[in-house]
Phi, psi and omega in degrees: 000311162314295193310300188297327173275351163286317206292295206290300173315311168294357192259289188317315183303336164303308203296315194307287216306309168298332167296329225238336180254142171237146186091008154090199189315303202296331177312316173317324203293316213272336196251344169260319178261025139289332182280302189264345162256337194249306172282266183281036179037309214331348162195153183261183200284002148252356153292332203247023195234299193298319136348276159322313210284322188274001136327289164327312188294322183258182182310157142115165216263129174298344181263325132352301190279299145033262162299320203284308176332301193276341187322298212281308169332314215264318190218024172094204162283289222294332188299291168310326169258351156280346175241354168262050129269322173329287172302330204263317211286355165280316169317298179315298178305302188305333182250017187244354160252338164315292182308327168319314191255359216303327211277286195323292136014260175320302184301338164309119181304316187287313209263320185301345190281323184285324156288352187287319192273342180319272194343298181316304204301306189283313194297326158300350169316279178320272178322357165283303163296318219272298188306340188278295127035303185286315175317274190282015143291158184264179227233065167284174185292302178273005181263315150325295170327296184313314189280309172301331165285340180279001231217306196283312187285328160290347183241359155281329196282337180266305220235045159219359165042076189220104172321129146203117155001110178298294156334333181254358157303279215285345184283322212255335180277352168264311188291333168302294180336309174293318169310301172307246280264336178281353195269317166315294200302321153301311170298296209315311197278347170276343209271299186283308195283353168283337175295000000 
């Protein structure tokens, strides 16, 4: 009976969540760690930072892996597939009744208007998410760095309109990460054998 009601909490909190957001996964982000690190504690702020980050990382649309992450912490495999059914089936219905109609749909003047402030709405989703996100990492030597050569390279790179993957931000900044983390792990051990 314990389980069905975790089962059952997590579905609704998808569900909420997916009814509700426009403008896909990152819009999503600001609204899964409210509902679940701030509202049910279910993972703290730096776990939900790591989330995020191996979301990002892997295939698939980020508030989906996302989900399927706290789904499975929280509840198991059924925990992970009840919360991306969650998540999926509002989209899915909204955007399988929307097709029915597109044409028709699209020609409303009330709606092109209504997607015009939608827009205003998600990019604050996104800066929202992105700011809180920078607000709890810690504000190490090289997480700076990383953001600030990322910061620098999208905006040279935006205003000479020079293709460069959003994937490859994220390819070359987890191989720094490793290099830092194998270059410590040398000291430390030359560091014990000096001792």
């Amino acid at each position: 009976m314990r389980k069905t009601k975790e089962w059952l909490s997590l579905f609704l909190a998808m569900l909420k969540i997916g009814v509700f957001t426009f403008g896909g996964g990152y819009a999503m982000i600001a609204l899964l760690e409210n509902e679940f690190v701030a509202k049910k504690k279910w993972l703290e702020k730096d776990e939900f930072l790591d989330v995020a980050a191996i979301a990002e990382s892997t295939p698939g649309p980020i508030a989906i892996n996302a989900a399927t992450y706290i789904g499975y912490k929280n509840a198991g495999i059924i925990g992970s597939i009840i919360a991306t059914l969650g998540i999926c089936i509002p989209s899915f219905v909204i955007i399988y009744t929307i097709s029915l109609f597109f044409d028709a749909f699209l020609s409303l003047t009330l709606v092109a208007y209504a997607f015009k402030g939608i827009q205003i709405c998600v990019v604050y989703l996104i800066l929202t998410a992105g700011l809180k996100m920078l607000k709890q990492m810690k504000k190490t030597a090289f997480n700076m760095i990383i953001i600030l050569v990322t910061l620098v390279c999208m905006v040279v790179f935006s205003l000479f309109a020079v293709k460069f993957s959003t994937i490859f931000y994220i390819l070359i900044s987890g191989i720094c990460g490793v290099v830092v983390y194998l270059l410590g792990k040398i000291r430390k051990e030359k560091k014990h054998d000096l001792s």
